[in-house]
CHARMM-style PDB file with segment names, atoms N, HN, CA, C and O in Angstrom:
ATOM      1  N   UNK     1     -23.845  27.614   8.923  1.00  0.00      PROA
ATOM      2  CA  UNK     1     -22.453  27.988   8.996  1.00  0.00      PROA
ATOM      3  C   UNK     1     -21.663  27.144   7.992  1.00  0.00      PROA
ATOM      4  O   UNK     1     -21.758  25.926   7.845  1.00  0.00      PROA
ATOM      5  N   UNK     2     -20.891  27.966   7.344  1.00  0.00      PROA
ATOM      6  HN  UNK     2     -20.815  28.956   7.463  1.00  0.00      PROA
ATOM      7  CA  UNK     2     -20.401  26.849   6.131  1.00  0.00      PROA
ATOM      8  C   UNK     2     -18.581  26.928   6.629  1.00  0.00      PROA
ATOM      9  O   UNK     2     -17.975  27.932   7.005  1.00  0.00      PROA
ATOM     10  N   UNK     3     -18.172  25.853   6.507  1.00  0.00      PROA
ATOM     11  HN  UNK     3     -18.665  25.038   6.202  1.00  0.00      PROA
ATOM     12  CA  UNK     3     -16.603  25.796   6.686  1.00  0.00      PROA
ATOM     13  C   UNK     3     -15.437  25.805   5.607  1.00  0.00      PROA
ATOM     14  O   UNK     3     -15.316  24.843   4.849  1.00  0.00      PROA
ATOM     15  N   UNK     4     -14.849  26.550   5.561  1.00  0.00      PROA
ATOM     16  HN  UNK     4     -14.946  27.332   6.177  1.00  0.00      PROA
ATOM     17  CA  UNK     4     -13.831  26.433   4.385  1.00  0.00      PROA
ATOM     18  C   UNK     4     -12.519  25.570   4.869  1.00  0.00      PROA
ATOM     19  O   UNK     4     -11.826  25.714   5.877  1.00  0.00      PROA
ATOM     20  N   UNK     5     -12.409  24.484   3.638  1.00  0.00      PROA
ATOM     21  HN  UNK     5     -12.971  24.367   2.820  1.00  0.00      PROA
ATOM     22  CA  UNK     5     -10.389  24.345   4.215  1.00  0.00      PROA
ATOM     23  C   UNK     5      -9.807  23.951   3.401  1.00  0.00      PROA
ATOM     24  O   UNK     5     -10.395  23.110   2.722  1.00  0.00      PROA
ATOM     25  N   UNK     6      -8.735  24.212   3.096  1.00  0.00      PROA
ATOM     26  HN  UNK     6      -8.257  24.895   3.648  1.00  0.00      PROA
ATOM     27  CA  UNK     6      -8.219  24.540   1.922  1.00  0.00      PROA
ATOM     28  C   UNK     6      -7.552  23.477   1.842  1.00  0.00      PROA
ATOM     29  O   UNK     6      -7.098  22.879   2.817  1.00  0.00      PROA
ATOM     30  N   UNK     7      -7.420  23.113   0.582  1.00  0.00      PROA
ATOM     31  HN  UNK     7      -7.789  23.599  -0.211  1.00  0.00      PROA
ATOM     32  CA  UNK     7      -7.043  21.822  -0.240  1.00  0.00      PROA
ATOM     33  C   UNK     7      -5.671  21.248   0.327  1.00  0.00      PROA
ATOM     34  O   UNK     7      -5.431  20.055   0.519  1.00  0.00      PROA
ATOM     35  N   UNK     8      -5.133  21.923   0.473  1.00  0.00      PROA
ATOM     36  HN  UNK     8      -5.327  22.892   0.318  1.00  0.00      PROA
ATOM     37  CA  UNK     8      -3.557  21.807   0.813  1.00  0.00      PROA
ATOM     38  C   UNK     8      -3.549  21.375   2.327  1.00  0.00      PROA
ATOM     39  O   UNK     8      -2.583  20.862   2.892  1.00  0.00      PROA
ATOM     40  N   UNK     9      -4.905  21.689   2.966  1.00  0.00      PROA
ATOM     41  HN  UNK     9      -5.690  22.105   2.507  1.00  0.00      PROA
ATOM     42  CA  UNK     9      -4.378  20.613   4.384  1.00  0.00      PROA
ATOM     43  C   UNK     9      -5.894  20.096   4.655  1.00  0.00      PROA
ATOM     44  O   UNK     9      -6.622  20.034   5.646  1.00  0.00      PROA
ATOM     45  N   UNK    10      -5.972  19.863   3.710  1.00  0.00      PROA
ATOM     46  HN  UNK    10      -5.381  19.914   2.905  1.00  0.00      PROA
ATOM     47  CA  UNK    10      -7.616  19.053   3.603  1.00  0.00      PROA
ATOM     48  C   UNK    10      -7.399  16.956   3.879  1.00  0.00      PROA
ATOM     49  O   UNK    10      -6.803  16.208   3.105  1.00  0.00      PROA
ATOM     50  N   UNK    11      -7.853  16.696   4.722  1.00  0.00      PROA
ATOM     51  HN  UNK    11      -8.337  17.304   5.351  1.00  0.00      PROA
ATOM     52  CA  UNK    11      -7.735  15.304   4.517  1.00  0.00      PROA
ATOM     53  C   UNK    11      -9.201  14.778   4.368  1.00  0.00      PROA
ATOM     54  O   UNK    11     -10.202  15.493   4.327  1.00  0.00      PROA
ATOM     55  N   UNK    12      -9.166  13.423   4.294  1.00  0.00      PROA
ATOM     56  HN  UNK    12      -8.353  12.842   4.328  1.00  0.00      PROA
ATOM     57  CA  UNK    12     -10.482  12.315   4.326  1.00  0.00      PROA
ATOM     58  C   UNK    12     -10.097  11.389   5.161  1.00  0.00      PROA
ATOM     59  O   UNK    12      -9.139  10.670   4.876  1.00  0.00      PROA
ATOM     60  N   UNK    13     -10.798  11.251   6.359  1.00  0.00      PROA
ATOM     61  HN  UNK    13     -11.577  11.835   6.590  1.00  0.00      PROA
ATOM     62  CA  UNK    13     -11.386  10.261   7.003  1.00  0.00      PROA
ATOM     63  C   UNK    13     -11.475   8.801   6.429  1.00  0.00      PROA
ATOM     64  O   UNK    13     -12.577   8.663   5.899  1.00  0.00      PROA
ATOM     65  N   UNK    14     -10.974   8.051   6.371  1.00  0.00      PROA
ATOM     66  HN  UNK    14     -10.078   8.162   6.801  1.00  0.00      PROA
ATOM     67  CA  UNK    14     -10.903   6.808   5.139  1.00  0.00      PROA
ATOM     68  C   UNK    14     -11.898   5.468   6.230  1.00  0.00      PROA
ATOM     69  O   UNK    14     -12.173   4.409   5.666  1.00  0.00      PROA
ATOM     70  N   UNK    15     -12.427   5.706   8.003  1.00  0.00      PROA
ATOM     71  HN  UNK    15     -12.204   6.566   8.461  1.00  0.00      PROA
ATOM     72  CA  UNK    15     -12.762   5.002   8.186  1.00  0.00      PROA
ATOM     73  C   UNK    15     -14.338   5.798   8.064  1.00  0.00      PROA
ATOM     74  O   UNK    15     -15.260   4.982   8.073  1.00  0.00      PROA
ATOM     75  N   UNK    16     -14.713   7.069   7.967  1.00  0.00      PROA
ATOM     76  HN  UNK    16     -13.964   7.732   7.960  1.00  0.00      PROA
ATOM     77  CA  UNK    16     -16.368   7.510   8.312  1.00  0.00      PROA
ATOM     78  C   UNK    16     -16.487   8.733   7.093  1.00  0.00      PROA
ATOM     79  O   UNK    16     -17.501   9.411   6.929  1.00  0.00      PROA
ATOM     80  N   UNK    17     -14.953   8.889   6.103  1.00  0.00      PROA
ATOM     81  HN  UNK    17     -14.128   8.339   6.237  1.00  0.00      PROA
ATOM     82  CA  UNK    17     -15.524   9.928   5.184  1.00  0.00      PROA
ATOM     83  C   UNK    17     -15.864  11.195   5.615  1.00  0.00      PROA
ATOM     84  O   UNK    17     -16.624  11.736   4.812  1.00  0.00      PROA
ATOM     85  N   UNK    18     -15.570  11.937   6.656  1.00  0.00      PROA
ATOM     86  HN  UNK    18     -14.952  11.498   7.308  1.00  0.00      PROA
ATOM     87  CA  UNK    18     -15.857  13.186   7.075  1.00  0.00      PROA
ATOM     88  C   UNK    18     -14.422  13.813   6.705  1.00  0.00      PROA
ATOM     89  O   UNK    18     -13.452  13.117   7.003  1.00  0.00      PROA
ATOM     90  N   UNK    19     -14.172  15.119   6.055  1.00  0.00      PROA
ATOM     91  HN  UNK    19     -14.960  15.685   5.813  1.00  0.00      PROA
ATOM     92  CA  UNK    19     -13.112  16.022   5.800  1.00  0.00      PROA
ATOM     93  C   UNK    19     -12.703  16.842   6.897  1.00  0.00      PROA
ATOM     94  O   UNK    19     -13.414  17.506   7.651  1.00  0.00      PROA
ATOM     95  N   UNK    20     -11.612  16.722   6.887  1.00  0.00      PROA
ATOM     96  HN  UNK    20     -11.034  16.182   6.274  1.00  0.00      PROA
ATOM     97  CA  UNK    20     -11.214  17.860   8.062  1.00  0.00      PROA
ATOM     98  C   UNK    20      -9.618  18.034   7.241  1.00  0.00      PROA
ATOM     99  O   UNK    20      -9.053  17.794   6.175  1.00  0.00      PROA
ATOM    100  N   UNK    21      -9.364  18.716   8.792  1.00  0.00      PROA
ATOM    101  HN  UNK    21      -9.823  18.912   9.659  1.00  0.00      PROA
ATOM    102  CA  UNK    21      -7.796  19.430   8.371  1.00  0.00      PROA
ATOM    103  C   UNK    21      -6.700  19.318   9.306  1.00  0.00      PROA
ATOM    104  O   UNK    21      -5.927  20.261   9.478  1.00  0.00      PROA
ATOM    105  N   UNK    22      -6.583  18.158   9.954  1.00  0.00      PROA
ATOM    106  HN  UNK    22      -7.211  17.392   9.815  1.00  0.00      PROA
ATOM    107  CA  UNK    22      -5.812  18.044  10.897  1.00  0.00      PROA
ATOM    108  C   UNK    22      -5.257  16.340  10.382  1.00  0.00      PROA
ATOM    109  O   UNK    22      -5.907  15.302  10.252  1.00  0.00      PROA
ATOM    110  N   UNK    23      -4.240  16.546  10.244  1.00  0.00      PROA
ATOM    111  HN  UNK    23      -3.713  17.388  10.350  1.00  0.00      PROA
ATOM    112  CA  UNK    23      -3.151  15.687   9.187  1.00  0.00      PROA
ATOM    113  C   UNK    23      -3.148  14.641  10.614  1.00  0.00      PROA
ATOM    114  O   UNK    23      -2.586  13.738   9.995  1.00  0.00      PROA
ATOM    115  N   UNK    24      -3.301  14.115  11.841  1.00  0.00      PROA
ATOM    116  HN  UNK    24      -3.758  14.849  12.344  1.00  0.00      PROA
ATOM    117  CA  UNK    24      -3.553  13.389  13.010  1.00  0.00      PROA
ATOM    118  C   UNK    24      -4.631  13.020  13.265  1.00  0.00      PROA
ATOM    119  O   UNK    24      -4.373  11.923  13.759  1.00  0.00      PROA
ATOM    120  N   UNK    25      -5.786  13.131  13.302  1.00  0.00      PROA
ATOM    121  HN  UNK    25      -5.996  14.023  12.900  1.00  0.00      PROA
ATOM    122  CA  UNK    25      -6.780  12.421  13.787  1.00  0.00      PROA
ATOM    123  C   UNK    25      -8.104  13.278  13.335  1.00  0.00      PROA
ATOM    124  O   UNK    25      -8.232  14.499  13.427  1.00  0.00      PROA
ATOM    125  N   UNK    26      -8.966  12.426  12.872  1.00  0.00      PROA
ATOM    126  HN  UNK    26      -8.862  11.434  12.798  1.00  0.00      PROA
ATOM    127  CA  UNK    26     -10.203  12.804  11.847  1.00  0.00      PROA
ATOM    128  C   UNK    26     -11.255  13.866  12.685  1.00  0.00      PROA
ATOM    129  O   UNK    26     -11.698  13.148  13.581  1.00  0.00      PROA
ATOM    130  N   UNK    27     -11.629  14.687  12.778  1.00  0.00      PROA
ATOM    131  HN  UNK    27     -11.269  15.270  12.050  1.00  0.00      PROA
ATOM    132  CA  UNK    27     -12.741  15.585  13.616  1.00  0.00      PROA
ATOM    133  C   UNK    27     -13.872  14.611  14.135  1.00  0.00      PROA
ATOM    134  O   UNK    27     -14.058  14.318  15.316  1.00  0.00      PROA
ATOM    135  N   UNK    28     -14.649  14.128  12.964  1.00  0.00      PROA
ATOM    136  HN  UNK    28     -14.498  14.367  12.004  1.00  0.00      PROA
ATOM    137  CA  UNK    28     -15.636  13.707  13.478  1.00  0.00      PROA
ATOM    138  C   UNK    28     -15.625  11.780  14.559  1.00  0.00      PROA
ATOM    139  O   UNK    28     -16.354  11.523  15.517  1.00  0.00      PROA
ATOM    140  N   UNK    29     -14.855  11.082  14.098  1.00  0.00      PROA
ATOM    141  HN  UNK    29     -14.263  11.291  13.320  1.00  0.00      PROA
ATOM    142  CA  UNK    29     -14.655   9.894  14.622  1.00  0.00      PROA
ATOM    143  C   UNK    29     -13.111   9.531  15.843  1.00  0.00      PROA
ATOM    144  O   UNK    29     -12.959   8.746  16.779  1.00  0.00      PROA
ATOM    145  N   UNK    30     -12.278  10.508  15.225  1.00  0.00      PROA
ATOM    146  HN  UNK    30     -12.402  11.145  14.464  1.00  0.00      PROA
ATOM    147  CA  UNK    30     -11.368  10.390  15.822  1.00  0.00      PROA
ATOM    148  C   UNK    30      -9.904   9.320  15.589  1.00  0.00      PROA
ATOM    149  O   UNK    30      -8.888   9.075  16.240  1.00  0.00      PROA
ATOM    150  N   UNK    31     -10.655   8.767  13.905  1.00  0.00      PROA
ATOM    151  HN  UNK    31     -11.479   8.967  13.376  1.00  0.00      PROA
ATOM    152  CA  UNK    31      -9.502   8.018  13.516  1.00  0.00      PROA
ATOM    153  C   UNK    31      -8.227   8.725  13.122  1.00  0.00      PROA
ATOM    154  O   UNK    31      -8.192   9.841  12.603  1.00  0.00      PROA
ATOM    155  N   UNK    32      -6.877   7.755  13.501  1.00  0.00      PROA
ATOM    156  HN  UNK    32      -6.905   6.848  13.923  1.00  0.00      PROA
ATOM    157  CA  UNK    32      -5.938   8.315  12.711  1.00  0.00      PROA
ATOM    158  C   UNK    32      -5.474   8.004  10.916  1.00  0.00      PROA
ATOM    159  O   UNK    32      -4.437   8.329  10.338  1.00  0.00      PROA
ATOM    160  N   UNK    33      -6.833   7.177  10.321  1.00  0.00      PROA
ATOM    161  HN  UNK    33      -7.676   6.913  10.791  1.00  0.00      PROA
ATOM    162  CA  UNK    33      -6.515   6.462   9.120  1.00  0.00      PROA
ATOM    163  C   UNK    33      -6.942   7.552   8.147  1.00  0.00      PROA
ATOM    164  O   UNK    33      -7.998   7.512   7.516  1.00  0.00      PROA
ATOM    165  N   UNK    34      -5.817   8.773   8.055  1.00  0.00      PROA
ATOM    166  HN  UNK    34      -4.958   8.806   8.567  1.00  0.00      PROA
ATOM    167  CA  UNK    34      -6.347   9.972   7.066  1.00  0.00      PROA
ATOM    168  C   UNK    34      -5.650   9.601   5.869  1.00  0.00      PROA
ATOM    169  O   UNK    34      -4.699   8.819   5.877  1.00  0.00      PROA
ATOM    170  N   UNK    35      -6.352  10.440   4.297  1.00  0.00      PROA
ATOM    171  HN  UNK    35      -7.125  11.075   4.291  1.00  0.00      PROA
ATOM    172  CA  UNK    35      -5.543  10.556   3.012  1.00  0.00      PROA
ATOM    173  C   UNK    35      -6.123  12.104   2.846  1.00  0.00      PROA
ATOM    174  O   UNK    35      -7.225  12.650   2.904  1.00  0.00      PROA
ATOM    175  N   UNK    36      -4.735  12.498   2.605  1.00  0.00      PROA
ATOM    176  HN  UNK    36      -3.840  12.054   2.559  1.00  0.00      PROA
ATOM    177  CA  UNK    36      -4.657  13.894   2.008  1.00  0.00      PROA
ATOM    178  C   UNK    36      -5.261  14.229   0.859  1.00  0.00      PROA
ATOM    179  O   UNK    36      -5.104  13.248   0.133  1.00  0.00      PROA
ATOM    180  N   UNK    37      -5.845  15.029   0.291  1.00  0.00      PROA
ATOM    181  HN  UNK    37      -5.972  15.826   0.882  1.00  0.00      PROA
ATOM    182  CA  UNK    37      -6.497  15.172  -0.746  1.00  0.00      PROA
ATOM    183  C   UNK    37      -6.033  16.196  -1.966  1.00  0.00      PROA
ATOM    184  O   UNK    37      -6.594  16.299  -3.056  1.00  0.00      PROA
ATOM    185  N   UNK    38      -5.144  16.752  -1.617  1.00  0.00      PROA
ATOM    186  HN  UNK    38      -4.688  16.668  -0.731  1.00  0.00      PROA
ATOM    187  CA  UNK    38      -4.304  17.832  -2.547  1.00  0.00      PROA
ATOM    188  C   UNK    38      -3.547  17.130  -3.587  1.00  0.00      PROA
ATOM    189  O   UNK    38      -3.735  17.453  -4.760  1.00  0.00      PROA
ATOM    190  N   UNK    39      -2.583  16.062  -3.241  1.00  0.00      PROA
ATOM    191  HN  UNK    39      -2.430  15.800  -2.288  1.00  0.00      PROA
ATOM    192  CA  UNK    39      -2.379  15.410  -3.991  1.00  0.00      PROA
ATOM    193  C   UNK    39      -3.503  14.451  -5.288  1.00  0.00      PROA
ATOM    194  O   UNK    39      -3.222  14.230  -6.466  1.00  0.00      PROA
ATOM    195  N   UNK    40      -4.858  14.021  -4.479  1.00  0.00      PROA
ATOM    196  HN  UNK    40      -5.086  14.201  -3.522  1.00  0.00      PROA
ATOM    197  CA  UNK    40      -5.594  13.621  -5.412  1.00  0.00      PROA
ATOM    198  C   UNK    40      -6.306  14.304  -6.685  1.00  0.00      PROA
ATOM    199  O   UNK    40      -6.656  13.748  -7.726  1.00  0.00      PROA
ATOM    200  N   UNK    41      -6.439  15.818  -6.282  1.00  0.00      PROA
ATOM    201  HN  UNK    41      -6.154  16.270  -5.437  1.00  0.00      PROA
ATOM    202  CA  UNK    41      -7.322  17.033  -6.879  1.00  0.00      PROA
ATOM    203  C   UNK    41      -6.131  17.982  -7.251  1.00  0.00      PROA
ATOM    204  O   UNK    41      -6.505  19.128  -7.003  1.00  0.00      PROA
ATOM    205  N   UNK    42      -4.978  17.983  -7.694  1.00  0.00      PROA
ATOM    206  HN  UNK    42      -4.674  17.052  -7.895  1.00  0.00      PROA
ATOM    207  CA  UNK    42      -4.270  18.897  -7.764  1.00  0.00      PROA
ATOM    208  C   UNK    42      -4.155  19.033  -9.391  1.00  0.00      PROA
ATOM    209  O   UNK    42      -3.576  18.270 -10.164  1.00  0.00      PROA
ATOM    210  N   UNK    43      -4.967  20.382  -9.717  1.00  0.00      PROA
ATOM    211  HN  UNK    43      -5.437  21.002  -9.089  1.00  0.00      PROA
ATOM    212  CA  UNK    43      -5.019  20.900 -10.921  1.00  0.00      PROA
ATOM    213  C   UNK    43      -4.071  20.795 -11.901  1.00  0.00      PROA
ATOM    214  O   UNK    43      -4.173  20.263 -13.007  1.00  0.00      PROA
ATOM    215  N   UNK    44      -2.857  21.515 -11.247  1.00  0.00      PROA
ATOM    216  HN  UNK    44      -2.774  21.947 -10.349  1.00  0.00      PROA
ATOM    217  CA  UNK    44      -1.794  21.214 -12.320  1.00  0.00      PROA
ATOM    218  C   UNK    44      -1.409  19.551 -12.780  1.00  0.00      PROA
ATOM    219  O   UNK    44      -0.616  19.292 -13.685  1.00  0.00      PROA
ATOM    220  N   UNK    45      -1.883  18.871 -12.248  1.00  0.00      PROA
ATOM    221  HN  UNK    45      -2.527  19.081 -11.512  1.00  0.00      PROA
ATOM    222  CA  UNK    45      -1.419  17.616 -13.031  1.00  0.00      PROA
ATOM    223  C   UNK    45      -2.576  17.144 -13.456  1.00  0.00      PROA
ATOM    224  O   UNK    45      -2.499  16.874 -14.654  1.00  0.00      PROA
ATOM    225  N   UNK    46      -3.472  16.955 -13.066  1.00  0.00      PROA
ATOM    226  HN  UNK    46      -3.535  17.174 -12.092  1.00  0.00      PROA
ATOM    227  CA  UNK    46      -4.842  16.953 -13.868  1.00  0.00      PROA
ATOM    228  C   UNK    46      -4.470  17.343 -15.473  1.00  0.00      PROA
ATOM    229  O   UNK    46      -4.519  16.577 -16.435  1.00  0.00      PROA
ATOM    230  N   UNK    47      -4.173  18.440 -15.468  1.00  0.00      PROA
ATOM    231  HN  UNK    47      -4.133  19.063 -14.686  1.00  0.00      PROA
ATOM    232  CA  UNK    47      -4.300  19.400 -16.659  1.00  0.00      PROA
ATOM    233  C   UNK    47      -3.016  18.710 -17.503  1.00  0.00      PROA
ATOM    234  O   UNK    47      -2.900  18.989 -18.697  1.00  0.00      PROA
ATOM    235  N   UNK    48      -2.329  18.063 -17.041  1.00  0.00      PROA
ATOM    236  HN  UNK    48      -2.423  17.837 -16.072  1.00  0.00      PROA
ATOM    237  CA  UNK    48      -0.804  17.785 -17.761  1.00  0.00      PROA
ATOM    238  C   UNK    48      -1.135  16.092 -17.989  1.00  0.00      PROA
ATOM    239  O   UNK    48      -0.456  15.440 -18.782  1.00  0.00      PROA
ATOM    240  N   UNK    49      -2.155  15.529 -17.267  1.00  0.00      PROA
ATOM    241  HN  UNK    49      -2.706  16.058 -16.622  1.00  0.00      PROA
ATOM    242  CA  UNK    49      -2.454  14.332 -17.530  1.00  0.00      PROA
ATOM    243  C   UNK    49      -3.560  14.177 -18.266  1.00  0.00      PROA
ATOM    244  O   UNK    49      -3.823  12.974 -18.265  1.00  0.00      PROA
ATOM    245  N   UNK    50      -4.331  14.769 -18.886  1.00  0.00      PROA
ATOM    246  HN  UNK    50      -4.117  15.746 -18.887  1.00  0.00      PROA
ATOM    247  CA  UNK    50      -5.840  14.976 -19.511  1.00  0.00      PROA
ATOM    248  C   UNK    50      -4.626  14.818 -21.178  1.00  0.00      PROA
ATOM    249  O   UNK    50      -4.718  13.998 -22.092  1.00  0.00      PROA
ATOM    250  N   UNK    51      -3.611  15.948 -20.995  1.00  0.00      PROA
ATOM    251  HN  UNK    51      -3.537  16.614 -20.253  1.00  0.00      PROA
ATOM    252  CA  UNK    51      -2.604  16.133 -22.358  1.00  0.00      PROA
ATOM    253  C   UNK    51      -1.921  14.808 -23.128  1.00  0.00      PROA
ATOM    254  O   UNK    51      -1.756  14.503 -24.309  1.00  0.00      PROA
ATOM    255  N   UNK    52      -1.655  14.266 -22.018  1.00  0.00      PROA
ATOM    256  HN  UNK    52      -1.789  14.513 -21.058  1.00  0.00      PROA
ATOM    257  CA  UNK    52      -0.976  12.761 -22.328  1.00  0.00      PROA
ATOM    258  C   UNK    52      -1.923  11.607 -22.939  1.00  0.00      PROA
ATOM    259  O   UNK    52      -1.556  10.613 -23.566  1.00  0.00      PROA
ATOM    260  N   UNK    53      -3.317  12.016 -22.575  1.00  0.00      PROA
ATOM    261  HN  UNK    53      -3.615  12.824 -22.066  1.00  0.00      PROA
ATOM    262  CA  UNK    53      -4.554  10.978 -22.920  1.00  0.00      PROA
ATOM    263  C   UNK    53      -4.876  11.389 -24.044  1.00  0.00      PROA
ATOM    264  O   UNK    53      -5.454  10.560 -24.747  1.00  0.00      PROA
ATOM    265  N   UNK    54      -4.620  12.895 -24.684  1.00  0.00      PROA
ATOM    266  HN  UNK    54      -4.150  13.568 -24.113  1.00  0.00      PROA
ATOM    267  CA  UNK    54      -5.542  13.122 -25.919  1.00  0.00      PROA
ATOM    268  C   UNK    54      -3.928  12.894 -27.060  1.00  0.00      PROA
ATOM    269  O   UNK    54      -4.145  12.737 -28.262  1.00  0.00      PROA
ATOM    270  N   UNK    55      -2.401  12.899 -26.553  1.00  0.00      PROA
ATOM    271  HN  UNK    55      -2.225  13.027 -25.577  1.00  0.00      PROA
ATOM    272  CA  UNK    55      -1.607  12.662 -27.381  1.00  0.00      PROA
ATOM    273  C   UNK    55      -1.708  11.820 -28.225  1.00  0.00      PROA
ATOM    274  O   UNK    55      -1.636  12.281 -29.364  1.00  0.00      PROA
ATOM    275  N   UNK    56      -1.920  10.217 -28.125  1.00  0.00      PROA
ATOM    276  HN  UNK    56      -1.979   9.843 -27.200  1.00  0.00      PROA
ATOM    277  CA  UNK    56      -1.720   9.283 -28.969  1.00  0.00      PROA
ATOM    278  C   UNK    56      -2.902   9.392 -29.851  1.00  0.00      PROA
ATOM    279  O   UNK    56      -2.790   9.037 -31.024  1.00  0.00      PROA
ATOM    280  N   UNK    57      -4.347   9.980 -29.272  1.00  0.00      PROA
ATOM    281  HN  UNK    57      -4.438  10.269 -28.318  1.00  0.00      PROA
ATOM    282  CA  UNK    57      -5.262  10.406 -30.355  1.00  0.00      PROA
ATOM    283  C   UNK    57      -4.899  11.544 -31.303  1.00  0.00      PROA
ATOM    284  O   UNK    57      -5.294  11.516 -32.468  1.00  0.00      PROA
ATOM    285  N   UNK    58      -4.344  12.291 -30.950  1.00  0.00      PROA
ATOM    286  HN  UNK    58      -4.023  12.314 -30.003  1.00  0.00      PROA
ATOM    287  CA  UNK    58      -3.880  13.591 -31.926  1.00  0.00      PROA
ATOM    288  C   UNK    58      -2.775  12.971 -33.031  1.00  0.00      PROA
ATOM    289  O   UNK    58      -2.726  13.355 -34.199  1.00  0.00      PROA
ATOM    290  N   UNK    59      -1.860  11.901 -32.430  1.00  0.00      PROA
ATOM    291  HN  UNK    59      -1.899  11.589 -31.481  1.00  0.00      PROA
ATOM    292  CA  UNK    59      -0.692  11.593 -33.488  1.00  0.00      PROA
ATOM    293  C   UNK    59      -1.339  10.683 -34.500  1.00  0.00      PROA
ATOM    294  O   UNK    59      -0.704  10.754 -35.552  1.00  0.00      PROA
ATOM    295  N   UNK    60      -2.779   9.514 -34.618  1.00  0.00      PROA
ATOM    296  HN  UNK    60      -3.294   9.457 -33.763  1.00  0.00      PROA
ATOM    297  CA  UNK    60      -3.164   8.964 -34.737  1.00  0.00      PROA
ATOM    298  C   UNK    60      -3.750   9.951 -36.244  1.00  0.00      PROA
ATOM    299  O   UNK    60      -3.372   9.738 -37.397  1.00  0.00      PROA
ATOM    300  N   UNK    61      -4.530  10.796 -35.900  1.00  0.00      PROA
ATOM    301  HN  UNK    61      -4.837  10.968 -34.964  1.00  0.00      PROA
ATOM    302  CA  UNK    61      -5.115  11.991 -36.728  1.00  0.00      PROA
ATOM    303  C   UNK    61      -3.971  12.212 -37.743  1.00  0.00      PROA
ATOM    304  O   UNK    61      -4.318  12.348 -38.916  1.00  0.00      PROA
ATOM    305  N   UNK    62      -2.848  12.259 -37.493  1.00  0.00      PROA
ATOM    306  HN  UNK    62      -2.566  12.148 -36.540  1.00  0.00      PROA
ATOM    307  CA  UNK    62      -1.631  13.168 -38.048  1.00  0.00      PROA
ATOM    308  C   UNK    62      -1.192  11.992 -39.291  1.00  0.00      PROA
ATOM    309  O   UNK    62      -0.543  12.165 -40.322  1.00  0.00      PROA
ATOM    310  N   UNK    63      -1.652  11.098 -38.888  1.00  0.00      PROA
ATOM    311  HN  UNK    63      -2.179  10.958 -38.050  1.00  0.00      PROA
ATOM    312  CA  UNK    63      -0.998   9.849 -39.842  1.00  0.00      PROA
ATOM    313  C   UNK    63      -1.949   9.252 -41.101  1.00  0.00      PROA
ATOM    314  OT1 UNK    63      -1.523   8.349 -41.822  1.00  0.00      PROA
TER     315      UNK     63
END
């Protein structure tokens, strides 16, 4: 059985590392010490921060 959950209410378990989706208390251990993960994996800034790393190499080229 495979589980889907979607990024946007996806957390991590920060004391046993198991994912779940309940922004209160972890599925498998029952801690309340969660981090959200949408913010860590969120594409659009990925993609806008990858841009900022190759800038000063591109202006570098230009000179």
């Amino acid at each position: 059985m495979k589980i889907h959950i979607p990024l946007n209410s996806a957390y991590l378990c920060q004391d046993c590392d198991a994912i779940g989706n309940s922004s209160m208390r972890c599925p498998a251990c029952a801690s309340g010490v969660l981090m959200g993960l949408a913010g860590l994996y969120d594409r659009e800034e990925e993609s806008v921060g990858s841009n900022l790393f190759l800038a000063p190499a591109l202006a570098a080229q230009l000179h």
